[in-house]
C-alpha positions in Angstrom: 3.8 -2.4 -7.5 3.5 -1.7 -3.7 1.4 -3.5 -1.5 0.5 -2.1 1.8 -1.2 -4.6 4.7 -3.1 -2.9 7.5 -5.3 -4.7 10.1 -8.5 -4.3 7.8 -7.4 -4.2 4.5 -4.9 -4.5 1.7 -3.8 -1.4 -0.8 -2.0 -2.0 -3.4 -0.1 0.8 -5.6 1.0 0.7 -9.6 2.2 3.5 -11.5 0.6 2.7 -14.5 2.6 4.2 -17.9 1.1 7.1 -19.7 -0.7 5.3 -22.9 -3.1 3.7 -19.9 -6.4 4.9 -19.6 -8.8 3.6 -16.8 -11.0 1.7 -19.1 -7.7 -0.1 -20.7 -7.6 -2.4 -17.1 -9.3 -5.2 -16.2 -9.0 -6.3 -12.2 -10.3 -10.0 -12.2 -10.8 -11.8 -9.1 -9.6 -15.6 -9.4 -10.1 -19.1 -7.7 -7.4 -19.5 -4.4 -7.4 -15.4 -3.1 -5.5 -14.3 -6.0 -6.4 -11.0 -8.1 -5.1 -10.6 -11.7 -4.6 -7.2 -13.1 -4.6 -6.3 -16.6 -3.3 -3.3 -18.3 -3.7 -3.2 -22.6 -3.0 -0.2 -25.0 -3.9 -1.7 -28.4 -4.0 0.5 -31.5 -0.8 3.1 -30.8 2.4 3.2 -32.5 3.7 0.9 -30.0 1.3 -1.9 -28.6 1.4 -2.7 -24.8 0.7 -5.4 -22.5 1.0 -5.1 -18.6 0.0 -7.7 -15.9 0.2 -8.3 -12.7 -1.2 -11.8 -10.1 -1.0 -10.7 -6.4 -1.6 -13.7 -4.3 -3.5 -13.3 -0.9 -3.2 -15.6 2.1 -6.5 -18.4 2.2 -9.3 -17.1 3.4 -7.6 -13.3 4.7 -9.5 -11.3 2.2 -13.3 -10.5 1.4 -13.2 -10.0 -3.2 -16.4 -8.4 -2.8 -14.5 -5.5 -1.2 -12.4 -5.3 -3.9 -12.2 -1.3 -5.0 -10.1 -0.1 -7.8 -9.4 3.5 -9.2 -6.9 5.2 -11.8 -6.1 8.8 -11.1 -3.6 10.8 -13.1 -2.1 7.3 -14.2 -1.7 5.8 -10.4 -3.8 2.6 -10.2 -5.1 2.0 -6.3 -6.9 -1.5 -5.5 -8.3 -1.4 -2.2 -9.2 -5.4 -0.6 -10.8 -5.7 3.1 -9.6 -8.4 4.9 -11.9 -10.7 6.0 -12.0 -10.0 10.1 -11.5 -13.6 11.3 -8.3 -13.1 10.2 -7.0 -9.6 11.5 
């Protein structure tokens, strides 16, 4: 995972492996700045289990911003920082 910090927001970068479809992860925003990331591929000849916790300063990010998107198997999560804090 790469995590890229601008002035305004947060990116961060997974290459997801192959078996992972979009609707196989879960982004879930928790107590303390903190996002949890979920990646499951239940039902294939190998089962899979993937996760990830990426911890935020206090108070630098707005989790209503939170934007997420899989394309071609590249997971992008897109967080605004909150601007009292840029």
């Amino acid at each position: 995972m790469q995590v890229v910090t601008l002035p305004y927001k947060h990116t961060l970068d997974v290459d997801l492996p192959s078996e992972i479809r979009p609707e196989m992860v879960t982004i879930s925003a928790k107590k303390g700045d903190r996002l949890d990331i979920v990646a499951d591929a239940w039902h294939k000849e190998n089962d899979c289990h993937y996760e990830w916790q990426i911890r935020f300063p206090p108070h630098d990010i707005d989790m209503s911003s939170v934007h997420a998107k899989v394309t071609e198997g590249h997971l992008t999560i897109d967080v605004q920082r909150r601007r009292s804090t840029r």
